[in-house]
C-alpha positions as CSV (number, residue, x, y, z in Angstrom):
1,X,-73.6,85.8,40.3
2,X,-75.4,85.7,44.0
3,X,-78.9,87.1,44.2
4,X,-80.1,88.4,47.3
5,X,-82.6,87.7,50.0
6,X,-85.5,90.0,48.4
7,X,-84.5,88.5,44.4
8,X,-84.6,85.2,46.2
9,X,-88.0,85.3,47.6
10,X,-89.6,86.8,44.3
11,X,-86.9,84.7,42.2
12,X,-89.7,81.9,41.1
13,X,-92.6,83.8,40.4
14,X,-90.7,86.0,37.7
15,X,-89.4,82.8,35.9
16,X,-92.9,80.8,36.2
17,X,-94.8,84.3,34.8
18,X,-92.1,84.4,31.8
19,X,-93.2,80.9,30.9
20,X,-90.3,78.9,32.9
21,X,-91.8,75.5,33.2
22,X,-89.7,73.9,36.4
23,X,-91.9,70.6,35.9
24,X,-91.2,70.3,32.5
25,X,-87.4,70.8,32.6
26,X,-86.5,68.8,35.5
27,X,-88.7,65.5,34.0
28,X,-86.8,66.3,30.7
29,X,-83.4,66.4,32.6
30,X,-84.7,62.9,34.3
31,X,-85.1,61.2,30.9
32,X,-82.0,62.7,29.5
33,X,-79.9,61.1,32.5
34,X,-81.8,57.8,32.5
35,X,-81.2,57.3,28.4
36,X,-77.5,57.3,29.6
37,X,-77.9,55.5,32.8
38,X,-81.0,53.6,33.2
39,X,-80.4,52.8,36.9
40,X,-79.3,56.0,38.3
41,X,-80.9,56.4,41.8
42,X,-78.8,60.0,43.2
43,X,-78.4,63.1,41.5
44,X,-76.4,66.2,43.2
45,X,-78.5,69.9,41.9
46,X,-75.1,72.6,41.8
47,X,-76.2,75.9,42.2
48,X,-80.0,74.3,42.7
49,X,-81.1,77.9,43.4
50,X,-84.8,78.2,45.2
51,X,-84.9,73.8,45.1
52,X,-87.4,74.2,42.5
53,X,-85.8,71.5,40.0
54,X,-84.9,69.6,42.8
55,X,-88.6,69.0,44.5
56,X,-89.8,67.5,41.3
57,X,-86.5,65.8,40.6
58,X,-87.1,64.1,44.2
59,X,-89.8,62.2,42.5
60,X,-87.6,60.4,40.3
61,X,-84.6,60.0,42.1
62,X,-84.2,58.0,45.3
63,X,-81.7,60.3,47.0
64,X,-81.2,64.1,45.2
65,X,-78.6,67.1,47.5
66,X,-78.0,70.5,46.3
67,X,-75.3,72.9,46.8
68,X,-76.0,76.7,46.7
69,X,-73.7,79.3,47.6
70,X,-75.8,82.3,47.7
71,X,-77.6,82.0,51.2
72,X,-81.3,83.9,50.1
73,X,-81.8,81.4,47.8
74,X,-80.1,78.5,50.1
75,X,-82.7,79.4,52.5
76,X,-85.7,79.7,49.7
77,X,-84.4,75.7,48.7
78,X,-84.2,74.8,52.7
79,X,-88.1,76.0,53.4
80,X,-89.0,74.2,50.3
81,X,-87.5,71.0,50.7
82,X,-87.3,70.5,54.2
83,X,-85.0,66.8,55.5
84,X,-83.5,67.4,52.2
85,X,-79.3,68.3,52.5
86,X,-78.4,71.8,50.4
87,X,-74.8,72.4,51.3
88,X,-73.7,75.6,51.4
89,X,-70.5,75.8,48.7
90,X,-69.0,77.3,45.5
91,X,-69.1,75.4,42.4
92,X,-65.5,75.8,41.9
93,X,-64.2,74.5,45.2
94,X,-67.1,72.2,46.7
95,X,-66.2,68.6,47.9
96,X,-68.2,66.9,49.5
97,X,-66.6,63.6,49.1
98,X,-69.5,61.8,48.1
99,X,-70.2,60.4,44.3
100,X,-73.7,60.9,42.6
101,X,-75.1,59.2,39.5
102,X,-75.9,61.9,38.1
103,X,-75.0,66.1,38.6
104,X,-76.7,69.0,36.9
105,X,-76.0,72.7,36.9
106,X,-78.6,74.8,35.1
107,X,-80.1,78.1,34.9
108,X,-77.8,81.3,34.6
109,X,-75.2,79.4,37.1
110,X,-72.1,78.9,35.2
111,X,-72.3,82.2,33.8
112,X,-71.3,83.7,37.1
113,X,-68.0,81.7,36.3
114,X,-64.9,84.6,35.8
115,X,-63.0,82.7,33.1
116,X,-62.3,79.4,31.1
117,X,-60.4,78.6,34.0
118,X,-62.8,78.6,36.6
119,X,-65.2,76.7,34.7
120,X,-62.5,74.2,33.7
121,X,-62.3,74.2,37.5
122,X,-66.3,74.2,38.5
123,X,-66.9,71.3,35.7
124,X,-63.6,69.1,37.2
125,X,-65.4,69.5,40.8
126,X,-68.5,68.4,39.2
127,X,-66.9,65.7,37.5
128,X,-65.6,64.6,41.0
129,X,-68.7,63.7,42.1
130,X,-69.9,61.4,39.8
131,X,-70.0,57.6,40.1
132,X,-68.0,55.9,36.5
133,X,-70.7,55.8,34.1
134,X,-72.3,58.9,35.8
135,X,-73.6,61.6,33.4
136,X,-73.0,65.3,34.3
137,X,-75.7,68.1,32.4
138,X,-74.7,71.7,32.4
139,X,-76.8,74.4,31.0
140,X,-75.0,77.6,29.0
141,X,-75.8,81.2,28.9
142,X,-75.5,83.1,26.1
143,X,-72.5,81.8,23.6
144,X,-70.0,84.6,23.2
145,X,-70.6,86.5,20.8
146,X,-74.5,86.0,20.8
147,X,-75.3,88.9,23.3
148,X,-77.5,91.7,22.1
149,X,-75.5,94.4,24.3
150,X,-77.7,97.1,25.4
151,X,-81.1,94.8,25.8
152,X,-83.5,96.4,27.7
153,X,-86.7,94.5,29.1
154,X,-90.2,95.4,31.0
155,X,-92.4,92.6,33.0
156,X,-95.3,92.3,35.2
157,X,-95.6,89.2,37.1
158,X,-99.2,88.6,39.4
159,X,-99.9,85.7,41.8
160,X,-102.6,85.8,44.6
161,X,-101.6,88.1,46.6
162,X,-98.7,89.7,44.8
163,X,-97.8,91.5,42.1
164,X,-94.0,92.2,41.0
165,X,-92.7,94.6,38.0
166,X,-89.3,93.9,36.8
167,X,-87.1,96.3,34.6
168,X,-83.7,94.9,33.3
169,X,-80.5,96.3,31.6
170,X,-78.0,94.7,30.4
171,X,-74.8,96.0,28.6
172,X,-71.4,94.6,27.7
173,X,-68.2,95.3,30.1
174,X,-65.4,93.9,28.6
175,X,-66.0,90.2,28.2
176,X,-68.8,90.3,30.9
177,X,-72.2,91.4,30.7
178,X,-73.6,93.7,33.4
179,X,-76.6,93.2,34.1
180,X,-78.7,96.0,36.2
181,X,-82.6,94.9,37.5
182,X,-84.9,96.6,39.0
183,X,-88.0,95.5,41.0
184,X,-91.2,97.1,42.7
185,X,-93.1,94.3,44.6
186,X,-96.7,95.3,45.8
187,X,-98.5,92.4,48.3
188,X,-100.6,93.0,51.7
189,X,-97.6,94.7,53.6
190,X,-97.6,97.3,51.0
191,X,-94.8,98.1,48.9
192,X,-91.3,97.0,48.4
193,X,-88.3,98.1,45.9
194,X,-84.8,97.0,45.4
195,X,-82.6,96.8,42.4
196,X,-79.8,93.8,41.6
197,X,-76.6,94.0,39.9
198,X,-75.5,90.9,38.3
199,X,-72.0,90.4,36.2
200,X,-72.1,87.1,33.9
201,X,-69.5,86.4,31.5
202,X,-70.5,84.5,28.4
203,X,-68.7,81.3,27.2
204,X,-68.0,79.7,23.7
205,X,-69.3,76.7,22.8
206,X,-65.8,75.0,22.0
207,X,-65.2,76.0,25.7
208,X,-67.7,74.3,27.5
209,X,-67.0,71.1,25.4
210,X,-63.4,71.2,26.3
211,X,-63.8,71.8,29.8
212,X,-65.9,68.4,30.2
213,X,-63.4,66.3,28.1
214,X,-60.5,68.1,30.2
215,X,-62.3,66.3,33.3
216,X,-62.6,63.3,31.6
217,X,-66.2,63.4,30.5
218,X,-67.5,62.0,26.8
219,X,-69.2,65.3,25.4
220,X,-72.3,65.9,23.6
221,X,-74.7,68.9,22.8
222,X,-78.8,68.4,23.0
223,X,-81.5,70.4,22.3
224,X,-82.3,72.9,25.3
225,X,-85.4,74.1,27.3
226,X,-88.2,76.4,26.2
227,X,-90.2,78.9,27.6
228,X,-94.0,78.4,26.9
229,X,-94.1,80.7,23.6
230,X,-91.4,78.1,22.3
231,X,-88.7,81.3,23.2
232,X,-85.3,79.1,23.5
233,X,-84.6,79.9,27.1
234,X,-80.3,78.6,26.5
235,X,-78.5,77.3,23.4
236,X,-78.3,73.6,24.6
237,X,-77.7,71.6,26.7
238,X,-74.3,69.9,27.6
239,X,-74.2,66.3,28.5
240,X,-71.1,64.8,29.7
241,X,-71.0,60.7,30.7
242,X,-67.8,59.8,33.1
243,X,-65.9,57.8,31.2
């Protein structure tokens, strides 16, 4: 799942207007890796997206890096957190041969994983990273089997300046989801369209919790984040401490 340059620059905005809370989530994230490692000081953001986790994450750690492979929203993550280091990389493959305190992975971003193997893969690179004792949080998609094939959705989004409509279709394929987006974006220039086809592939619970014991990480399922109506925006949370 790689947005583009346009989805990128808009990418934010539509989450903030939905009732996305960045703030919230990344302070939560904070507390849920200090109650398992009081001292941690580094955390690595995979698949940090636009950075916006990671600016307010910056505030509690004493050293944070992200990796993103898709280069619009590498270069959205670059503007906003300039002297910081956002390696370009693929969460299945990445080493940078450096070891974290803590790693996170949230958002959509595992969903654009192919198969149980690939996350078994991304999760073991994750897992790489960390420092013994290090705690590793991963955020789901959907669960299999939870999907509502053929959802269909409508939003306006405003912010000084700009105003961007988005219509989205989703629809199973196979064990994937398709997913099919279009957006009109109106601001001083005038107006701009583009549409973004996404695939995702939803995972089973029982398969995220064996991929972070198969990397040698003790498991454990938490509560997840909310949009500001109290909408559940994921199932959970995974939390996985390096044994």
């Amino acid at each position: 799942m790689q947005y583009g340059q346009a989805h990128a620059e808009v990418y934010d905005l539509v989450f903030t207007a939905r009732g996305k809370d960045f703030r919230a989530e990344s302070e939560r994230l904070a507390q849920l890796i200090r109650a398992r490692m009081p001292g941690a000081s580094s955390l690595l953001d995979v698949a940090c997206g636009t950075g916006a986790h990671l600016e307010v994450l910056a505030e509690h750690f004493e050293h944070v890096e992200g990796v993103e492979l898709a280069p619009g929203m590498r270069e959205v993550a670059c503007r906003r957190l300039p002297g910081r280091v956002i390696h370009g990389a693929d969460m299945r493959t990445f080493d940078l041969r450096l070891a974290f305190d803590a790693v996170i992975c949230v958002g959509n971003s595992v969903a654009c994983l192919d198969s149980a193997e690939e996350l078994n893969r991304a999760v073991e690179r994750m897992a790489a990273h960390l420092v013994r004792g290090g705690v590793l949080v991963v955020e789901p998609w959907f669960f299999s089997g939870d999907f509502l094939d053929g959802w269909v959705d409508g939003s306006v989004h405003k912010e000084d300046g700009r105003v961007v409509t988005q219509l989205t279709r989703a629809a199973k394929d196979g064990d994937k989801v398709r997913m099919e987006a279009r957006f009109v974006v109106a601001d001083r220039d005038g107006f701009h369209e583009f549409d973004e086809t996404l695939t995702a592939r939803p995972f089973a619970r029982d398969e995220y919790t064996a991929a972070l014991e198969n990397a040698g990480l003790k498991p454990e399922f938490v509560r997840g984040f909310t949009l500001a109506d109290g909408r559940p925006l994921a199932p959970g949370l995974f939390i996985g401490t390096r044994r």
